[in-house]
N, C-alpha and C positions, 0 to 999 in steps of 0.2 A: 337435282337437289344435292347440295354438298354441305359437310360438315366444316365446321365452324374451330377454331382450337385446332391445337395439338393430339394430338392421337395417343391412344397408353402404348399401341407398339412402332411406333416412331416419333420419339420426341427425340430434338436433338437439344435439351435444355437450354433453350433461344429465353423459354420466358423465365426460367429462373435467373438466369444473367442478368439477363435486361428488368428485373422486378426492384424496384424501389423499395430500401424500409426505410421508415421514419424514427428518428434517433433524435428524444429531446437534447439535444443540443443546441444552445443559443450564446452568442456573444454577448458580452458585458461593458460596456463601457466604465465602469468605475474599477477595472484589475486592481490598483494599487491599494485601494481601501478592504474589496472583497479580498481576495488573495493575501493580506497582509502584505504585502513587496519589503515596506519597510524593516517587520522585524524579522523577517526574514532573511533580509541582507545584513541586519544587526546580526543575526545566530551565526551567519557563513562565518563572518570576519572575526567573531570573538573566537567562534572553534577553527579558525585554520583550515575550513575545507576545502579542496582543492576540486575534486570530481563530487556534485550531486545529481543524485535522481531525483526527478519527480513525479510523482505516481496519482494522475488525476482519475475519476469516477467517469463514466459515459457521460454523465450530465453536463460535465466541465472540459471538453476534450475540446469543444470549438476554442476556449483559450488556452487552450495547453501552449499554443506556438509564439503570441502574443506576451505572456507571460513567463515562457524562457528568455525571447529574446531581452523581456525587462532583465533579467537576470543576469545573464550575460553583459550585459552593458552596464552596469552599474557594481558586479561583482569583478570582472575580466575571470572569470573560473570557468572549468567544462560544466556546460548544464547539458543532460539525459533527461529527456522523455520516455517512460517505462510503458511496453506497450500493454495489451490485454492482460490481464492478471491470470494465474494459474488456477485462483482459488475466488474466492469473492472481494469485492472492491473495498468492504471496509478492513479488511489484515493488510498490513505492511508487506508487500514483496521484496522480503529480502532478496530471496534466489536471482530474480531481476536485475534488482540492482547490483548485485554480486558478479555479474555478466560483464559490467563496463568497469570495475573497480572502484565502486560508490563507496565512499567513505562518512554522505551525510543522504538522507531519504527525507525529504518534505513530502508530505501527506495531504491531500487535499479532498475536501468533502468529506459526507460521512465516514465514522471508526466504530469499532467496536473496541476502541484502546487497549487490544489483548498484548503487553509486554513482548517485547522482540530478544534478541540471543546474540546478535552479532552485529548490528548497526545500529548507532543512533537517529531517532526520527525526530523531526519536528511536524508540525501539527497543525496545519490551517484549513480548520472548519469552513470556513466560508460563510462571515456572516450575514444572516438573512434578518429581515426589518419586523419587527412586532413590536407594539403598539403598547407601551409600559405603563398608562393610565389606565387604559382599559382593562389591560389582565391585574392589575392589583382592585378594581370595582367588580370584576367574575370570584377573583379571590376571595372577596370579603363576603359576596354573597352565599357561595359553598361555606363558606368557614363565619359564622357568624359570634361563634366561642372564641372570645380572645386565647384563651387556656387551652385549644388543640395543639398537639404535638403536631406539625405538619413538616414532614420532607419535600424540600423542592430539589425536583431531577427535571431533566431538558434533555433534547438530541441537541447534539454537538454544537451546530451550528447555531442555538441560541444562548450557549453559553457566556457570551459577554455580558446577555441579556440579566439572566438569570442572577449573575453578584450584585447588578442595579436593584432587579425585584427585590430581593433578599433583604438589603441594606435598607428600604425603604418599609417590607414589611414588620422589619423587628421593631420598628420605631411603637408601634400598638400591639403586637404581639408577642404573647412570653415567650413563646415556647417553635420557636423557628430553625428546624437546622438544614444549614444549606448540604448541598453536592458540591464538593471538588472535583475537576476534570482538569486531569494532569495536559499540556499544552506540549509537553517532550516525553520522549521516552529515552532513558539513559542505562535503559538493564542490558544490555550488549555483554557484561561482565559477571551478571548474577549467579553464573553455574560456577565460578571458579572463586579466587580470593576475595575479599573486599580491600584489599588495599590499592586498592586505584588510584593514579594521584592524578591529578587536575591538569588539564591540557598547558595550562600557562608552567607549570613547574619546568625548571630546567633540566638539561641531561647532566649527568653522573661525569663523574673525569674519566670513565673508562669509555666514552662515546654513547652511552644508552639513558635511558630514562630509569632504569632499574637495573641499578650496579651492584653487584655482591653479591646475588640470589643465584637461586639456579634456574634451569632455561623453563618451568612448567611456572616460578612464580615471577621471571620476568615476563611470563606472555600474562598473566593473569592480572599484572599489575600495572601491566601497558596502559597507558593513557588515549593511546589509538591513532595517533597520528602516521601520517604516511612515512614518513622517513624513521618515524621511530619505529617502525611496524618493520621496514626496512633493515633495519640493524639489530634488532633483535633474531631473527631470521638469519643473519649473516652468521652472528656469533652462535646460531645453533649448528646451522653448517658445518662454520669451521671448528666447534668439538667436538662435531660426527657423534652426536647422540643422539636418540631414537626418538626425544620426546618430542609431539607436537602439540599445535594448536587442543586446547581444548574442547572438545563435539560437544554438540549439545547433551547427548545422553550420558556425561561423565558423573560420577557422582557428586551429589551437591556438597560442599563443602560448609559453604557461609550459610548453614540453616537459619540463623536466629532473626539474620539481616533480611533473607527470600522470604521467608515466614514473615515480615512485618510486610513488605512488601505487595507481597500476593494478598493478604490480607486484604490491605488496602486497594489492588487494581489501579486501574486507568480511571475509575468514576466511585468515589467513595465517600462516606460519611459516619461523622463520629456522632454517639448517642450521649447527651447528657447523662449523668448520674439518676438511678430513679427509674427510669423510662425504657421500657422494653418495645422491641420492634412491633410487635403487637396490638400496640396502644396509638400507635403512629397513623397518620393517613398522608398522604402521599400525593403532592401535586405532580401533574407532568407538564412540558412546556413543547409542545409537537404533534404533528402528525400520528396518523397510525403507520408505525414500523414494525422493523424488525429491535430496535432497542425497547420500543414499549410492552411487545410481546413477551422479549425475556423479562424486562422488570414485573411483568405481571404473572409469571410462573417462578420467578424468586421468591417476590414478595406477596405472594397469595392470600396470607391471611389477613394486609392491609387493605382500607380501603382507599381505592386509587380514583385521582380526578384528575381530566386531562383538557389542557386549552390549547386552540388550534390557532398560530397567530393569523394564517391565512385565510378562513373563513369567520376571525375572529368570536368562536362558539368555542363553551366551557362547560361541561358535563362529567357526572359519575361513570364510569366505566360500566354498562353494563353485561360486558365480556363474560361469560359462565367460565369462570376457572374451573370448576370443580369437572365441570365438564374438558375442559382440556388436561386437566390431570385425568380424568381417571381415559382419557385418549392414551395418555403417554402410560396409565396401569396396567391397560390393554394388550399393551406392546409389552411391556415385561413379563406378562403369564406368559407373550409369544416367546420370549428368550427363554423363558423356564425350559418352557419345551423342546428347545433349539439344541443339535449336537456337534453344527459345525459353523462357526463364527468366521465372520470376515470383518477385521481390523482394515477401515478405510481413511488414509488419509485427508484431512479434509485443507489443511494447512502445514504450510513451511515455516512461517512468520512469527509463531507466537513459539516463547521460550518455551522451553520442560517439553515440547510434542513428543522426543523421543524417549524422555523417562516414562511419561503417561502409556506411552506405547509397551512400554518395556513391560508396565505395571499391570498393564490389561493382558498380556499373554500371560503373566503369570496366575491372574486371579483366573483364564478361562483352564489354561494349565490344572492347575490345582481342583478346579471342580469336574475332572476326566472328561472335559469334552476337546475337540478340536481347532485351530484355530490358523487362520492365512492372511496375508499379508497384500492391501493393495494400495496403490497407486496412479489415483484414472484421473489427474486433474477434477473441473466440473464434472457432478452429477449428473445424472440421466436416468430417464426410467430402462431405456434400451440399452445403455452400457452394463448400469447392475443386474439386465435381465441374461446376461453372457453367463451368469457364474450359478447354476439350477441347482450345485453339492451347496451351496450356502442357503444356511437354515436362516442365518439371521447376521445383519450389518452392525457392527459398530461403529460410528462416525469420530472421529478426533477432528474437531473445528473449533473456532471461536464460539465465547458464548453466545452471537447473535445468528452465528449460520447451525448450528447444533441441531436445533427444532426442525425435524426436517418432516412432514407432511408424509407419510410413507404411503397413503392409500394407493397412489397409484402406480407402488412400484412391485414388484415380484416378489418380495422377501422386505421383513420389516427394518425399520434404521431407526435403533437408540442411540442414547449418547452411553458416554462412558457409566456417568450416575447413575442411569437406567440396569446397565450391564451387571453395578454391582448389587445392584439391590435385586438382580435377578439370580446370580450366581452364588453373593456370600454368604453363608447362614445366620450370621448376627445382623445382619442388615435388615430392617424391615421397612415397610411404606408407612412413613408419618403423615406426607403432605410436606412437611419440607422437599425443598428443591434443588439442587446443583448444576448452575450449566457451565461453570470456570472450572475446567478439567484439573488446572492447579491445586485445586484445593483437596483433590482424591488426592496427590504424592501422598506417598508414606511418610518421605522425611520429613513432611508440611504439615502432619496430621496432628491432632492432639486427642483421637478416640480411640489411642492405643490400639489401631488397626495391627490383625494379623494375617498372613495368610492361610486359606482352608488347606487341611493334609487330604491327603489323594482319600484316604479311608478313612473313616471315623463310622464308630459305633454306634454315637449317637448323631446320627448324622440326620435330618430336618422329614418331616413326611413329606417334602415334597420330591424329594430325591426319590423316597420307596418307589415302588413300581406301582404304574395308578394309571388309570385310564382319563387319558388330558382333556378339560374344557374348551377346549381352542379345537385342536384337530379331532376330537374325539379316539383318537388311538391309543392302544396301549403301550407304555412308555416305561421301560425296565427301569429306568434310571443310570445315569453318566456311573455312581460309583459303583453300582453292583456289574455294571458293564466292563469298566474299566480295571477298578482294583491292581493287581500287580503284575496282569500280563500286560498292561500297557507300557511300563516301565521297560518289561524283553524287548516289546515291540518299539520301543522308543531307539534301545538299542541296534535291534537289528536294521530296522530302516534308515539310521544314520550311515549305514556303511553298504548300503544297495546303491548302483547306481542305474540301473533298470527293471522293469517289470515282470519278472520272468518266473515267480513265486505263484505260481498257479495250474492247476487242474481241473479235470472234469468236475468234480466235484463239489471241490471247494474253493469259494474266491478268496481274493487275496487281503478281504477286509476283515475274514475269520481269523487267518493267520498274522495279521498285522495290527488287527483292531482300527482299522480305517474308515470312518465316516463316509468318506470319499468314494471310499471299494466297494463300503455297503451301498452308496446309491448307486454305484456303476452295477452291482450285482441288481440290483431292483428294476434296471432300467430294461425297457423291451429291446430296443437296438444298444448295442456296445460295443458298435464300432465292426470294419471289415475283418472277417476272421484269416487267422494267420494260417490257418492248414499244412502245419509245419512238417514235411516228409511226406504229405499226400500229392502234392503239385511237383512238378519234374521243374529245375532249376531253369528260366530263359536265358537266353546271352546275356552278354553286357553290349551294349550299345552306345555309341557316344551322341550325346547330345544335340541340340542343335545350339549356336553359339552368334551372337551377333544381339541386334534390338528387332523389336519383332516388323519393324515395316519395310527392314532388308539385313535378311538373315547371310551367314556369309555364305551357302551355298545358291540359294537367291541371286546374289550379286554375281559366281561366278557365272551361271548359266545365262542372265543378262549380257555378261562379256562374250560369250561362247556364239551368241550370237549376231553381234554384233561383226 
């Protein structure tokens, strides 16, 4: 009798090599239509680009090759194919493109149109076919009141669609307000000045684009071009002055201009006079996504109706919101109770990430708990299960990856929104919702946000010490914990550069007030003990040195025999 398969203690991973996955991916025979080719080759040649990326989804990757070489041939420019993305498909990979010297990013497939910081994008959704008789006779019948306020919103890719429905519905209906879906994105400059001048403008008689100024408001004024981007750079050199490129976490300047901006987003719409968000219902034009799930925890208290061009069916949403908020209210008692936070990158791509970041240490700051700093590309229940001191995640992403399903990971993941309404004391749970992290800036705010002081008197009873519903433990509270010996300890641990604050008795999270040192004190193993003066010193021994399938002493004894 013999077994069958591979064995658990000899595999020599033959079948995972050799195992096939299937990746909907399918070729197209109509590129030029689907892909836009044409206005696409209209954007290169009006902006001068010289190097693009192009940054397609899994779904469209079988023409990714097909559809550079269109490019190529019809533009003569460098086209880049951006490979796997760092973060999810629908953010712009700047970082990527940033690799090959991209000066223009075409976007293909689903977005979540989150505003970018340093490249201009263009936009091709990729139109898919629905059926514009049929969904305006699904329409009429959900909506039989000529006088409904109704929003029409779509995924991307029927946006074309969507300005036809619209145009055709207003013809018998009052009260119709469409969605705009920006097809560029041009905020590359948002952090810095607004005077940006237009690509076609000429250069200055002192060789640059922006003559007169000094070197922080000719980069801010830069128009972007390659050779101008070139000589602005030069003439910083040669006055050996320190200023550079603007980062993205610089302070914002142009508030009034970001502010109308962000407001607005990649997908927005203006309300009549009269008519509150409230009163609204809500068409959608798609699939069930990840855009339908945000717009249905934005917009919660509308009710929403969604048609599917592909199984051509048109129905009420009957999603339990209330039920997925109080999912995400669940997870904020868990941060109430949480004393060491992990700030996780979720994106590079969207502008303000590193003011938001900036602004979330501070809010965790301010209410005396802890806070760290990660960087793990994609998520994973087994990478965020590495980090056992983190009480709780906070996620920085776009607002369609934000919502992040936490059951099955070790430690729970809010967004930012979530953080503050668990941290601030004026902050309370209405049911409104926030998943565009822009709209927390300070400088963006208009609810005259402040930040919480380390001690207040009157400080919230959830702070008091109280025995928590979630873990059932008792829970001193961050401020009575913290108060003013965290401030010594802020100081002292800024100028440690090793662990060596510790004795029998006491660890080094009494003395320092560390989250981290409490759990390492709590923990049954803490690591191999150092028995320092009880163990006699061994030699020093040198290494062995080489790769290990012939080491150099290996090789000489091979020679010795020979």
């Amino acid at each position: 009798m013999s077994a069958n398969g591979p064995t658990t203690f000899a595999d020599d991973g033959k079948d995972v090599i050799e195992r096939q996955l299937e990746v909907k991916s399918e070729k197209h025979k109509n590129i030029t239509e689907l892909y836009e080719i044409d206005r696409t080759v209209t954007r290169i040649a009006e902006g001068g680009y010289k190097r693009i990326a192009l940054q397609f989804p899994d779904e469209f990757l079988a023409d990714a090759a097909a559809v550079a070489r269109v490019l190529v041939e019809r533009t003569g420019q460098d086209i880049f194919i951006l490979a796997d993305t760092s973060y999810g498909s629908c953010c712009v990979d700047e970082v990527a493109a940033e690799h090959v010297n991209a000066d223009l990013i075409v976007h293909y497939g689903r977005s979540c149109l989150s505003p970018t910081s340093r490249l201009p994008v263009l936009y091709v959704f990729g139109q898919q076919s629905v059926d514009l008789e049929h969904c305006q006779n699904e329409f009429r019948m959900l909506f039989p009141d000529k006088t409904t306020p109704v929003i029409i919103m779509c995924d991307v890719e029927y946006s074309y669609a969507a300005e036809t429905l619209t145009a055709e519905l207003l013809k018998t209906y009052q009260r119709i307000i469409p969605t705009i879906i920006q097809t560029e994105s041009k905020l590359q400059s948002t952090l810095g000045s607004s005077s940006c001048c237009s690509r076609d403008q000429t250069k200055s008689s002192n060789g640059g684009c922006c003559g007169g100024v000094t070197n922080m408001e000719k980069i801010d004024s830069c128009c972007g071009k390659n050779d101008c981007k070139e000589e602005i750079e030069e003439e910083i050199e040669e006055d050996d002055e320190e200023e550079g490129i603007l980062p993205p976490s610089a302070p914002i300047e142009n508030v009034d201009a970001l502010k109308e901006e962000m407001k607005r987003g990649g997908r927005y719409f203006e309300l009549p006079e009269n008519i509150a968000i409230e009163d609204c219902s809500i068409f959608f034009i798609g699939k069930e996504s990840l855009t339908l799930t945000n717009i249905l925890m934005v917009h919660n208290k509308c009710p929403l109706y969604t048609y599917d061009p592909k199984t051509m069916m048109a129905r009420k949403e009957s999603v339990q919101v209330n039920r997925m908020l109080m999912k995400r209210y669940f997870l904020v008692q868990k941060a109430k109770d949480a004393d060491t936070f992990g700030i996780v990158v979720g994106t590079l791509g969207v502008a303000s990430y590193l003011n938001i970041i900036d602004h979330l240490k501070k809010v965790i700051k301010a209410s005396g708990r802890k806070s760290y700093f990660f960087v793990m590309g994609k998520l994973n229940v087994a990478k965020m299960a590495n980090f056992m001191e983190i009480d709780c995640y906070v996620l920085v992403s776009c607002p369609e990856n934000s919502l992040i399903d936490s059951k099955e990971f070790y430690r729970p993941i809010i967004t930012p929104f979530e953080l503050e309404i668990a941290l601030i004391r004026d902050m309370e749970w209405t049911g409104n919702y926030i998943t565009d992290f822009s709209k927390l800036l300070p400088q963006l705010r208009s609810d005259d946000f402040t930040y919480d002081e380390e001690k207040d008197e009157n400080a919230s009873s959830d702070e008091e010490p109280h025995f928590s519903m979630i873990t059932g433990q008792y829970k001193s509270g961050p401020f009575h914990r913290a108060g003013g010996a965290a401030k010594d300890g802020e100081v002292l641990t800024s100028t440690l550069t090793d662990l060596t604050l510790r004795n029998k008795e006491t660890s080094i999270s009494m003395l320092l007030n560390s989250t981290a040192g409490e759990y390492l004190k709590n923990r049954t193993y803490q690591g191999l003990e150092a028995n320092i003066g009880e163990d006699d010193a061994a030699d020093v021994l040198e290494g062995l040195s080489g790769i290990a399938r012939g080491y150099v002493y290996e090789k000489n004894e091979d020679e010795d025999d020979k």
